[in-house]
C-alpha positions as CSV (number, residue, x, y, z in Angstrom):
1,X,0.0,0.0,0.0
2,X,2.7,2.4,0.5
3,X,4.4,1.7,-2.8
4,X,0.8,2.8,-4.1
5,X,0.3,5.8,-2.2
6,X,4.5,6.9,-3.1
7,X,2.8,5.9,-7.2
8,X,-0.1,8.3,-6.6
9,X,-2.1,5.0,-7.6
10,X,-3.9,5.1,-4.4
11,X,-5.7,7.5,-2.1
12,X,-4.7,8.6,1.0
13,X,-8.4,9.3,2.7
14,X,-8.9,5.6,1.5
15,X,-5.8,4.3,3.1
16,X,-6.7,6.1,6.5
17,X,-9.7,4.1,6.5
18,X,-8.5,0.9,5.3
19,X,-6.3,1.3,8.4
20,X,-8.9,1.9,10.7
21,X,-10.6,-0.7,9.7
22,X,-8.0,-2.6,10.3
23,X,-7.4,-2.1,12.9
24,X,-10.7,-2.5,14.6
25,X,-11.1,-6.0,13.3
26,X,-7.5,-7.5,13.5
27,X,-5.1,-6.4,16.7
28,X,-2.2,-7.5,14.9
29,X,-2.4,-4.6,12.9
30,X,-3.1,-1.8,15.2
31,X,0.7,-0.8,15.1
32,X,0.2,0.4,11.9
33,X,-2.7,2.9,13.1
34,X,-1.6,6.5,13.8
35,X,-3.0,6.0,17.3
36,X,-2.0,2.1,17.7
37,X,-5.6,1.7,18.8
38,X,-9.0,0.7,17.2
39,X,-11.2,3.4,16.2
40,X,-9.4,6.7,16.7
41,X,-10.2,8.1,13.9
42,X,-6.6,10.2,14.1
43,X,-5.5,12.1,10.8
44,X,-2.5,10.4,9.4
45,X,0.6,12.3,10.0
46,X,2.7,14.4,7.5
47,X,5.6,12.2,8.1
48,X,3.7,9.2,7.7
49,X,2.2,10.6,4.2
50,X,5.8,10.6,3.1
51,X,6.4,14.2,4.1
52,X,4.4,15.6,1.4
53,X,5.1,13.6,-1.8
54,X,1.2,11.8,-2.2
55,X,0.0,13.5,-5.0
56,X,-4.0,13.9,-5.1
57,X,-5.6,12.2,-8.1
58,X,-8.8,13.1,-9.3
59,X,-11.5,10.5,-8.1
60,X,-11.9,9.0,-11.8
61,X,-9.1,9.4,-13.8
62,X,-10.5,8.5,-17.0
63,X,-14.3,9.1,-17.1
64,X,-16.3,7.7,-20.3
65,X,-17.9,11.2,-21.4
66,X,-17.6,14.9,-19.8
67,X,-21.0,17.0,-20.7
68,X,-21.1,20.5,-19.5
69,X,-24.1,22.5,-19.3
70,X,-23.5,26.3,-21.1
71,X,-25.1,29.3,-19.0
72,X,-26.7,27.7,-16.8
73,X,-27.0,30.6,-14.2
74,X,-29.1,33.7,-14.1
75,X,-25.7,35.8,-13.3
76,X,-24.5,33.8,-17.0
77,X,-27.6,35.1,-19.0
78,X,-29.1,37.9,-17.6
79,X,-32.6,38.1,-18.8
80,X,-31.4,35.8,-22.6
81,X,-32.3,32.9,-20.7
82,X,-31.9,29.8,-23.1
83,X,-34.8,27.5,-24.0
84,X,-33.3,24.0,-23.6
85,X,-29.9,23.5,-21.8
86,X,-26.5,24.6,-23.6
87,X,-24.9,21.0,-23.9
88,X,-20.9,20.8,-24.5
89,X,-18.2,18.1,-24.4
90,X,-14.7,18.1,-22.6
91,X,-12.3,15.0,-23.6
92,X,-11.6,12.6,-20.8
93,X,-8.0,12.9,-22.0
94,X,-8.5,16.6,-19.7
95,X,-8.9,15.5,-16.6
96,X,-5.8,16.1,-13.6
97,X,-5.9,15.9,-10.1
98,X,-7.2,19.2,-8.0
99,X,-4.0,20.0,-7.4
100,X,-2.0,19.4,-10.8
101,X,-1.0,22.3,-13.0
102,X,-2.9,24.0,-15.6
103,X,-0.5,24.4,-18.9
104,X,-0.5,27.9,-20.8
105,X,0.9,27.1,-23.8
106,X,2.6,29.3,-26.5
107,X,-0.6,30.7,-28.6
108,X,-2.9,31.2,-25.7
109,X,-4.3,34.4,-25.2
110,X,-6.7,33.8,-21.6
111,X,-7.5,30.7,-19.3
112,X,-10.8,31.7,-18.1
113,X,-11.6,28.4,-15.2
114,X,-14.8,28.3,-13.9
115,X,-15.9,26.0,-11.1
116,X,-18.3,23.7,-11.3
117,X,-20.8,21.0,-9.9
118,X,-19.8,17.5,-11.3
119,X,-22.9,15.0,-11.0
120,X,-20.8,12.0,-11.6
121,X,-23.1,9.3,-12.5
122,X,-23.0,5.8,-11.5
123,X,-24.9,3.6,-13.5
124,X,-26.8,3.4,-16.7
125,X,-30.2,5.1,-17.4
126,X,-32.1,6.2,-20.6
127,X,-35.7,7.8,-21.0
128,X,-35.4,9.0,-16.7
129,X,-38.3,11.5,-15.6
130,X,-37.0,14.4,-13.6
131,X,-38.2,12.0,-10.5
132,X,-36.3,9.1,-11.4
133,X,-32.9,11.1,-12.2
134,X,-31.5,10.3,-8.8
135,X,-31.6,7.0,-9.0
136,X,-28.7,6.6,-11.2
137,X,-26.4,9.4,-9.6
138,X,-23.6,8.0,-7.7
139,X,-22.2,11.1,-5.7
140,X,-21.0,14.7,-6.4
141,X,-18.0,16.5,-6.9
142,X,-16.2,19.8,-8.3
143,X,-14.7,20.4,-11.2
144,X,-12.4,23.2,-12.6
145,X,-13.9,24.2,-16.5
146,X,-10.8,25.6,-18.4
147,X,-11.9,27.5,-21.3
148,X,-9.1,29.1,-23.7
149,X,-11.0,32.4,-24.6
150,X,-8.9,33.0,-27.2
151,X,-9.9,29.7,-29.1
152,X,-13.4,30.3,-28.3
153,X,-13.2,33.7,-30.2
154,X,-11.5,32.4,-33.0
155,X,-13.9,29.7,-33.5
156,X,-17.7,30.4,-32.4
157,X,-18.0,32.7,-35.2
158,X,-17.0,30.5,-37.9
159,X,-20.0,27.9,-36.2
160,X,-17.4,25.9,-34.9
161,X,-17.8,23.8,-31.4
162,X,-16.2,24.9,-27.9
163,X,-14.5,21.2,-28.1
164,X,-10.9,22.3,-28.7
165,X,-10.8,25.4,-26.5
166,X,-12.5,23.5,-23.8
167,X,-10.7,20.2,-24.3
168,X,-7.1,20.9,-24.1
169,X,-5.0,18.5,-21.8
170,X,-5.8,19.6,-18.2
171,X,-8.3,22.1,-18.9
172,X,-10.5,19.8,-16.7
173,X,-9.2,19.5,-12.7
174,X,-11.4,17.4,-11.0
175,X,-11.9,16.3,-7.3
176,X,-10.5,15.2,-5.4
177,X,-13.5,13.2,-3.7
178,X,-16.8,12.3,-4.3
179,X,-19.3,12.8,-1.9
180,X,-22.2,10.5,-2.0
181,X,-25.7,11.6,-2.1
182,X,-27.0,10.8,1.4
183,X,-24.5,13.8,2.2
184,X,-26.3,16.3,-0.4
185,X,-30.1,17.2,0.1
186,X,-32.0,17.3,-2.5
187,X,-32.9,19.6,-4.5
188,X,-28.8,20.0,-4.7
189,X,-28.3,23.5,-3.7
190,X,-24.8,24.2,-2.8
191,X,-22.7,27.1,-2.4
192,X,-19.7,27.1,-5.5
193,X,-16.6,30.1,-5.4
194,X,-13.8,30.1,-7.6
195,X,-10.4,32.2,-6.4
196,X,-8.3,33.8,-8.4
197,X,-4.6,34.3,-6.7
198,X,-7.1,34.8,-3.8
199,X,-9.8,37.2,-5.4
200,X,-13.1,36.0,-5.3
201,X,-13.3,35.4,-9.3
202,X,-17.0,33.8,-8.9
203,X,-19.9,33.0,-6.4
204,X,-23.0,31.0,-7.1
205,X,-25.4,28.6,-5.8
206,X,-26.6,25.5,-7.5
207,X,-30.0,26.1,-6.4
208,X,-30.4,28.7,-8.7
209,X,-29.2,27.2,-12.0
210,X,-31.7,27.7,-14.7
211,X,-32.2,23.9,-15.7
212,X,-31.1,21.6,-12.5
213,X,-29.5,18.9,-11.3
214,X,-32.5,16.1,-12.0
215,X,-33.8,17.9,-15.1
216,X,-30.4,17.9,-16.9
């Protein structure tokens, strides 16, 4: 397991909780606990996390399909409210961890990142009501939407697609949990800000998006 963790190939929250477990149902492995007993519930240590070296991944490295919804707030649209959700696509290939770089390449002219809700979805479902949405939706995250303005500018009035200026390689950090839905009322209305070298950049709530969570 610590090979893994030093390989980024496994989590550290789920390490702390493999060793918890372990340690409540097995005394021969308490040792390894950070509090040598069953049940703490003691953060791991910096040292024990190999002094900083465990990289975060995001909670799905490679997910099948990104769809982003366009404008989907009131502060987005002002009163040009759109009649049926703005859908887009980001490559899988864009996904980092939450705490990986974002590359600014030679040709760029502006990153704009905007955060978002990610309604990462757990199992297959075609034809759903509104009512029957969260059935299928296997937790909640964040996620970091890259757009390369410049690209979009160059190609939205030629009546080409968002894909490349929103699909570059790590123009999607993601994570780096997923919180399950028994932890999220529903409706989902949660609080999202994005900072900017610490100035507040955005502030929204999911409660007000224009199209929500069960009718997207």
């Amino acid at each position: 397991i610590g090979d893994l963790l030093k390989e980024g190939l496994f989590q550290a929250e789920t390490f702390q909780v493999v060793l918890a477990f372990l340690a409540e149902h097995n005394p021969s492995t308490r040792a390894l606990h950070p509090a040598g007993q069953a049940g703490s519930g003691q953060a791991l240590t910096d040292d024990f996390l190999f002094d900083g070296e465990v990289r975060l991944n995001p909670p799905l490295r490679r997910p099948p399909k990104i769809l982003g919804i366009g404008r989907n707030y009131p502060s987005q649209v002002g009163d040009a409210r759109p009649e049926e959700p703005i859908i887009f696509a980001k490559l899988p290939t864009a996904v980092i961890g939450p705490e990986e770089a974002i590359l600014y390449r030679a040709g760029f002219s502006e990153l704009n990142p905007e955060a978002e809700l990610a309604v990462v979805i757990g199992r297959q479902g075609r034809g759903l009501t509104p009512t029957e949405a969260e059935t299928v939706i296997a937790g909640y995250s964040i996620m970091n939407d890259v757009t390369e303005v410049g690209l979009v500018r160059k190609d939205v009035p030629r009546g080409l697609p968002w894909m490349r200026s929103k699909s570059m390689d790590t123009f999607a950090p993601f994570g780096p949990c997923i919180v399950t839905p028994d932890e999220i009322g529903w409706p989902v209305a949660l609080d999202i800000e994005l900072r900017i070298n610490g100035r507040l950049a955005q502030s929204d709530n999911t409660g007000t998006m224009l199209f929500s969570v069960p009718e997207l």
